[in-house]
N, C-alpha and C positions, 0 to 999 in steps of 0.2 A: 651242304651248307656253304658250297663256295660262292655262290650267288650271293653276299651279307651285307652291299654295300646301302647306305642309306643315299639313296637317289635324290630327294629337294625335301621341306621342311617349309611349311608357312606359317611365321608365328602368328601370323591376325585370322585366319581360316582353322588351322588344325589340320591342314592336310599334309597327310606325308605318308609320299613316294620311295618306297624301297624294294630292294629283291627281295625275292621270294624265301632267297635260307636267313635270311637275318632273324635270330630268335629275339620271342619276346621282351624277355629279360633283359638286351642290350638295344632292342627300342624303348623298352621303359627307361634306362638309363639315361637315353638322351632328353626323353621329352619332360619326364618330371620333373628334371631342373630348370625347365623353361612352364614349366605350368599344362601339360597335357597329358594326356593318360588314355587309354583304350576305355570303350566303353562297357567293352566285354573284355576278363582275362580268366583263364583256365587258374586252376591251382599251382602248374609249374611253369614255370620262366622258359623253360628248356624247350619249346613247343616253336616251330620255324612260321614267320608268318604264311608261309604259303602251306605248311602242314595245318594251320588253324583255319585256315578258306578249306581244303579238301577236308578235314574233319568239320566245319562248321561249329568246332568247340562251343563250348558254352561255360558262364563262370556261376558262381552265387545267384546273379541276379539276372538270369536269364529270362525268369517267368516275367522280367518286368518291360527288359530291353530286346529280346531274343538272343539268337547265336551271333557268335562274331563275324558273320556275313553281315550285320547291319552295318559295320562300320567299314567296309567295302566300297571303294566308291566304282572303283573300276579294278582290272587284273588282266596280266597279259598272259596269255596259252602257247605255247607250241605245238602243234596240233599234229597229228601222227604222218601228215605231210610233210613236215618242217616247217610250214608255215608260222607267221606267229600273229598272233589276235589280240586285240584289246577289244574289252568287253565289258557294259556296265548292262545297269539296268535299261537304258533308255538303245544301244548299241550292242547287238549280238545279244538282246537279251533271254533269249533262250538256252544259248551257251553258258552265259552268267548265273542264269538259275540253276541249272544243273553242274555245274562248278563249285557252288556252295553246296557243301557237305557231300559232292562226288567221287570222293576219295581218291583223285586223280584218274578218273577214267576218261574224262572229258578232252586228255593232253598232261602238258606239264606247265604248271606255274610256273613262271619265272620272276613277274614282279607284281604289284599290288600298291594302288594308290586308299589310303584309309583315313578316315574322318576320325578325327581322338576329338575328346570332349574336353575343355575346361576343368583343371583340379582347383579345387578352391585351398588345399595345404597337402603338402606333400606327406604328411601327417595323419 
């Protein structure tokens, strides 16, 4: 988890760039006082967002939104070369599929840019 730093934050998009150890719980701290929220979250806080990409967690409403690979927009790998990759759907997206829910075979995560949704009350 030393990797936990939050990288950029766009309050008119939802996008937001962090490492890969920064657990859920202390992204949710940041974003719901500004109005955003994951669109998938597991039961515990304690879950690192780059542990939630290699499990592909899933929360309540996953039959409706899928795993939390939907709010992935992109993630960067260290790949057993040392090299390091950024990967979305549209770029290495082979790597990217198989990243979600790969339980770090693919490499190691190190950061992940993610789409949060709109909360309408923190409530």
């Amino acid at each position: 988890t030393a990797l936990d730093r939050l990288i950029a934050f766009d309050t008119v998009t939802g996008l937001f760039e962090c490492d890969a150890g920064l657990r859920l719980a202390d992204l949710l701290d940041f974003c719901v006082p500004r109005g955003w929220w994951l669109p998938v979250l597991p039961g515990t806080g304690a879950v690192t967002v780059g542990g939630a990409i290699a499990a592909d967690v899933h929360g309540k409403n996953h039959h409706h939104v899928g795993g939390f690979g939907t709010a992935v927009e992109t993630l960067d790998l260290v790949l057993a070369d040392g090299s390091r990759v950024r990967a979305a759907r549209d770029t290495h997206a082979d790597l990217f599929q198989a990243t979600l829910g790969g339980m770090g075979l693919t490499g190691v995560i190190v950061a992940a840019r993610l789409r949060l949704v709109p909360l309408a009350s923190p409530w």
